[in-house]
C-alpha distance (Angstrom), angle and dihedral (degrees) to the residues before:
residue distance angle dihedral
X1 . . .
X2 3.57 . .
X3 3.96 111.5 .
X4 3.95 117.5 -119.1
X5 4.01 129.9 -126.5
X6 3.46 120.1 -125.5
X7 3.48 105.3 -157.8
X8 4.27 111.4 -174.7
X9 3.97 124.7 167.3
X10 3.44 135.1 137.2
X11 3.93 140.3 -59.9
X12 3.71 101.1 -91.6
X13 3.86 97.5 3.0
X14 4.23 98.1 123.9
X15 4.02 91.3 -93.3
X16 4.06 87.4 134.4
X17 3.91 87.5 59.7
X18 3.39 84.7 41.5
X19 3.65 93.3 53.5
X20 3.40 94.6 43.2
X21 3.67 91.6 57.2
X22 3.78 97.8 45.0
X23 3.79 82.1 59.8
X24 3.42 95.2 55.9
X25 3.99 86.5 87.4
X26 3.87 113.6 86.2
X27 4.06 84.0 -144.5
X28 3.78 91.4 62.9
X29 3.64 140.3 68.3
X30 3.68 113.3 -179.0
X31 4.05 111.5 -170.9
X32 3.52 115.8 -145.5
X33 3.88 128.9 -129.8
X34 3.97 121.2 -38.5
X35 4.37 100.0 179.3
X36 3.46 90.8 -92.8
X37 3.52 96.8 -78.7
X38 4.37 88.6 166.0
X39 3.75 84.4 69.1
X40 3.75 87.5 74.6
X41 3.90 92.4 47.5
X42 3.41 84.5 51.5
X43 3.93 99.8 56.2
X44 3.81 84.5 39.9
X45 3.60 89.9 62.3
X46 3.86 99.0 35.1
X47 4.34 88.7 52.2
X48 3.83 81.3 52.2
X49 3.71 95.9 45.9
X50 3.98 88.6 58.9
X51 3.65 88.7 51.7
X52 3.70 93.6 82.5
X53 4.46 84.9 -176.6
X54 3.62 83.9 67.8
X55 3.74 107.1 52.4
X56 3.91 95.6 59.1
X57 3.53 123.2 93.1
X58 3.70 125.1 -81.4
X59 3.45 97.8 -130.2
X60 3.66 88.2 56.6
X61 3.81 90.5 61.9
X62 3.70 98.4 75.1
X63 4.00 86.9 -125.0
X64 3.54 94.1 146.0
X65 3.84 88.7 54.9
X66 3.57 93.6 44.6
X67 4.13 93.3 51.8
X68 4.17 84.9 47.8
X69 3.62 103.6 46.8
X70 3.76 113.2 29.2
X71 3.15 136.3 -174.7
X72 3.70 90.0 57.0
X73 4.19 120.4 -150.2
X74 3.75 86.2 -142.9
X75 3.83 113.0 68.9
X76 4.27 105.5 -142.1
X77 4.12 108.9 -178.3
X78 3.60 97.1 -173.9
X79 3.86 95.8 42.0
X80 4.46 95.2 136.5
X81 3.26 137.2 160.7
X82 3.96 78.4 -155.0
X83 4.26 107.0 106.7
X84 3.37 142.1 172.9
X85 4.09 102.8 -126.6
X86 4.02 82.4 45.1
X87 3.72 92.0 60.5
X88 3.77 94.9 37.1
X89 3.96 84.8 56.2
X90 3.26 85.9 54.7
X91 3.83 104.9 49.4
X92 3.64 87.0 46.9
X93 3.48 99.1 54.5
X94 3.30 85.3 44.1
X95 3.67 101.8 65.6
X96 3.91 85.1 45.4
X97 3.54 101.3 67.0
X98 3.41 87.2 38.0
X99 4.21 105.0 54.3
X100 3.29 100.2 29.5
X101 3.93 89.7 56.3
X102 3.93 107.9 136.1
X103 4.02 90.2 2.1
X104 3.43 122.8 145.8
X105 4.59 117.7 -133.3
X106 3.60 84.5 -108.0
X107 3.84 97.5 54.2
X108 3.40 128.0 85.9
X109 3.83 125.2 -149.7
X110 3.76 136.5 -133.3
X111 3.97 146.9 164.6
X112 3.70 128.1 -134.7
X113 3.86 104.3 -156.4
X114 4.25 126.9 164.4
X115 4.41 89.9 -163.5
X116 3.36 92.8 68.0
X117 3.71 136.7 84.3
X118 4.14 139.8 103.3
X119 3.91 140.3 50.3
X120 3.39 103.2 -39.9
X121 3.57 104.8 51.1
X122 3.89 93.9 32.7
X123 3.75 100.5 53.7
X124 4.26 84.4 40.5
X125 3.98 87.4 60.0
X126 3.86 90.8 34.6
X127 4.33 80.0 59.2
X128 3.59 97.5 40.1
X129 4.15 96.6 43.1
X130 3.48 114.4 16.3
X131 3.73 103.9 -179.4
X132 3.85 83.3 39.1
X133 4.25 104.7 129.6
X134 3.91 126.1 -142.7
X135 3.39 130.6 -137.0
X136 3.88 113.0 -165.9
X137 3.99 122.8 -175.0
X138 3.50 127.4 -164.9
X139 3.73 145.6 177.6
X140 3.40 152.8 -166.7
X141 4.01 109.2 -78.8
X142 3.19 102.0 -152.1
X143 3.39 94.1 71.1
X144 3.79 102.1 27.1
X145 4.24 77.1 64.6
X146 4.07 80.0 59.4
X147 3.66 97.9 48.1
X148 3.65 90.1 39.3
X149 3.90 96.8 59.5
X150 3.72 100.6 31.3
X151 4.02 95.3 53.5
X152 3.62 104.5 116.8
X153 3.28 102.1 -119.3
X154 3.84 89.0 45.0
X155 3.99 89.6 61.4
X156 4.31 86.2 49.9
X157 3.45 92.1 56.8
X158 4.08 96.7 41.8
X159 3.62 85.9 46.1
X160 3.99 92.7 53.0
X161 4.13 82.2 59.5
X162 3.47 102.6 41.7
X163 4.26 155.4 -17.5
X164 3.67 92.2 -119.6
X165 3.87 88.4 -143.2
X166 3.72 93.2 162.1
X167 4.36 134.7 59.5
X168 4.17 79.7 -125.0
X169 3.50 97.1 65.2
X170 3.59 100.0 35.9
X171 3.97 87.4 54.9
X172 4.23 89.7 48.5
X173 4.05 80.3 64.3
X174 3.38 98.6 40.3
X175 3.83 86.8 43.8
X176 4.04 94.1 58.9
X177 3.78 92.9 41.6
X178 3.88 89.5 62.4
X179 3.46 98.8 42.4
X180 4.24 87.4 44.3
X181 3.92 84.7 52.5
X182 3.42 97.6 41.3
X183 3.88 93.3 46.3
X184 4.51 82.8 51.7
X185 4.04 97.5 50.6
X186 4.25 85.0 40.5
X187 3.81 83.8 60.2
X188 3.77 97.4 42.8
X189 3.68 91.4 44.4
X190 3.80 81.0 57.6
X191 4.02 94.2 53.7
X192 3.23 92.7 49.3
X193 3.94 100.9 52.3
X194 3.80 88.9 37.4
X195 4.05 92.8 50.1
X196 4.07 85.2 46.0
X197 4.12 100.8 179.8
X198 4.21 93.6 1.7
X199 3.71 80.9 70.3
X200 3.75 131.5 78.2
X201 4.23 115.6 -175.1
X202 3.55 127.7 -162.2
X203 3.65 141.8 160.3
X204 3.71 127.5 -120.7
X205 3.78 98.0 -110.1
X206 3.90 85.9 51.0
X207 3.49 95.2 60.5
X208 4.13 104.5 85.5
X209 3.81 88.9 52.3
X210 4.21 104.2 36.3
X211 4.10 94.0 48.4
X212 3.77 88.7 104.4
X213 3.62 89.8 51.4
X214 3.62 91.9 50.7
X215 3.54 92.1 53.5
X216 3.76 89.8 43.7
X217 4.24 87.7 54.3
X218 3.74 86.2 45.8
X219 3.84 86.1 58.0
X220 4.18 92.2 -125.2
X221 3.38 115.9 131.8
X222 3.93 117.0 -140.7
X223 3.57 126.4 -128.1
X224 3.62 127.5 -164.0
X225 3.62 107.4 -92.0
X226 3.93 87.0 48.5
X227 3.47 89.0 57.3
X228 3.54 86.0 50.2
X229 3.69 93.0 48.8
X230 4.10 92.1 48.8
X231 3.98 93.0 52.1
X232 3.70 88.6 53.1
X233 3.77 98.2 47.2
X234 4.08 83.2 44.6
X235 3.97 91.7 50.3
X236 3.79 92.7 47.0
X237 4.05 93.2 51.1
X238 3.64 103.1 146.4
X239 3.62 119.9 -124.8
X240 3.88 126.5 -92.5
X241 3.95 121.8 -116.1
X242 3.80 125.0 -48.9
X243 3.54 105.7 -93.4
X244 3.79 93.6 -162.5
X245 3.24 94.4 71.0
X246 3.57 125.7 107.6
X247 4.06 147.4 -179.5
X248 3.65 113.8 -164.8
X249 3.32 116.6 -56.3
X250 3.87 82.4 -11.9
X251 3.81 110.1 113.7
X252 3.77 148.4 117.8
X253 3.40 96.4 -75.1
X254 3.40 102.3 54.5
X255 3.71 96.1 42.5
X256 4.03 91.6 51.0
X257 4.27 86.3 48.8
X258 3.56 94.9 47.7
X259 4.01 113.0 30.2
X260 3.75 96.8 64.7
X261 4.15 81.6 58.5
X262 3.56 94.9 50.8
X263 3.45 98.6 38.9
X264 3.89 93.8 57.9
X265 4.00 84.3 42.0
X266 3.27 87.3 54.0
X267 4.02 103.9 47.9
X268 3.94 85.2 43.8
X269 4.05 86.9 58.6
X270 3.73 97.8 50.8
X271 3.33 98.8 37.9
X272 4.20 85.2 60.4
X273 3.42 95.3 38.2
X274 3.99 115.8 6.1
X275 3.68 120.1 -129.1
X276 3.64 132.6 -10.5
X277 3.35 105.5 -140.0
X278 3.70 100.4 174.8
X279 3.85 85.1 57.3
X280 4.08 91.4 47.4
X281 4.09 86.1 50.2
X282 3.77 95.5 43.4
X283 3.62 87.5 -114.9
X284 3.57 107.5 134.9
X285 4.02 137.8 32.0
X286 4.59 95.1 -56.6
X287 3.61 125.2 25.0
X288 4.25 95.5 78.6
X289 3.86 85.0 131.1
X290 3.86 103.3 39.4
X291 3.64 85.1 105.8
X292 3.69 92.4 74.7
X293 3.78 95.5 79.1
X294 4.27 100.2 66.6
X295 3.61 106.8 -33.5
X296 3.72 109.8 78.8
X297 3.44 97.4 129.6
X298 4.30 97.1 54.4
X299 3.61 90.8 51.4
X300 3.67 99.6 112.8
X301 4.09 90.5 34.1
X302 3.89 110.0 73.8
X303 3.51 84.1 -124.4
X304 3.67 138.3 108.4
X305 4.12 135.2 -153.4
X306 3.77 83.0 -166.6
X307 3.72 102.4 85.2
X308 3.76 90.7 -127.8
X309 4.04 90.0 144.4
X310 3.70 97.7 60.8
């Protein structure tokens, strides 16, 4: 079977350009973004995983005995048919039917997604798909901070919290967004080290002049008229967000004086003492505007898409 391509990156980080040109190849289909929904797979398997009762064999349960001969003498609380490999099988042949929908044998499937990224989801896909190949795009986060806060619909949802009359609470946003963006590239930093040679990294700038050697990773050769197809996507890149465009004391400026600060406070803090997830959930006293990068739409939910729990 034809290996997948994981392709993860950051909100705002030129992964739809990315996609577009990954699709470019008539032996790929790369599916765009589904709101992370394998992050929940992934806890499912990791709460099983610490459940040691359901990682043995079935046959070692004594189920069959149980089903014959009950009531039992001895009293077994976590006697289950319920295992881990079974609901691995399950997630795997999940994703099968559901990538390689409409796919030709020759094609080979993959998923652009910006929610996922680090250990657990990694080493999950690593299980499910070993020959499976990652893709993992950076870029600079200085200005993906910029292009986070100043996409429209970024500034309609700020604006529904706030006026942002003051420098303070234009830095609280710009603030989260740093620590939200570092918290994304720590993760795919992560993949990428824990992937080793399944995993090929590049930065956003890099992208118009390493798609060949993308392709070449990816093990698809390239034949004229895709290389034809590939400059064209590349030449009709769309542009980034509007930097004139402003909320308050929410501008350019401001962001460009203040996210290079944040973003090395940021790298310091989870380098010490890895993520804060109660900041990245909104949870505790900062982190009101971590929704910005990704997760617009679970704002008013207590709930994330970005995998921040596992």
């Amino acid at each position: 079977m034809n290996p997948p391509v994981f392709v993860f990156a950051s909100h705002r980080s030129g992964s739809t350009l990315l996609e577009r040109i990954l699709n470019a190849h008539p032996n790929l289909v790369l599916w765009g973004e589904h709101a992370g929904i394998l992050n929940n797979f992934v806890e499912m398997l990791d709460t099983m995983a610490r459940h040691g009762e359901l990682s043995r064999p079935l046959p070692e349960r004594g189920l069959g005995h149980f089903l014959r001969n009950k009531p039992m003498p001895d009293f077994a609380p976590w006697r289950t048919p319920v295992s881990i490999e079974g609901v691995r099988q399950m997630v795997r042949e999940w994703m099968l039917r559901t990538f390689t929908i409409g796919l030709a044998p020759e094609q080979r499937w993959g998923i652009k997604e910006i929610r996922y990224g680090g250990p657990l989801i990694t080493r999950s896909l690593l299980e499910l798909f070993p020959a499976g190949q990652f893709v993992v795009l950076r870029r600079n986060l200085v200005d993906l901070c910029a292009s986070n806060i100043l996409a429209a619909w970024s500034l309609d949802r700020l604006g529904q919290t706030g006026k942002f009359e003051t420098e303070e609470d234009a830095k609280a946003v710009i603030s989260d967004c740093a620590y939200a963006l570092t918290a994304m590239d720590h993760r795919l930093r992560k993949t990428a080290e824990i992937a080793g040679a399944s995993a090929f990294t590049l930065n956003m700038e890099e992208v118009p002049v390493r798609a060949e050697a993308i392709f070449e990773f990816l093990r698809l050769p390239l034949s004229p008229a895709v290389k034809a197809a590939i400059a064209s996507m590349i030449a009709a890149k769309v542009g980034d967000s509007d930097q004139s465009l402003s909320l308050g004391k929410l501008n350019i400026g401001l962001i460009k004086a203040w996210a290079p600060v944040f973003v090395a406070e940021a790298q310091r803090d989870i380098e010490q003492n890895g993520l804060d997830r109660e900041r990245l959930l909104g949870f505790g006293p900062r982190g009101k505007y971590c929704f910005i990068v990704g997760d617009h739409s679970m704002r008013d939910t207590m709930r994330t898409s970005m995998g921040w729990h596992l």
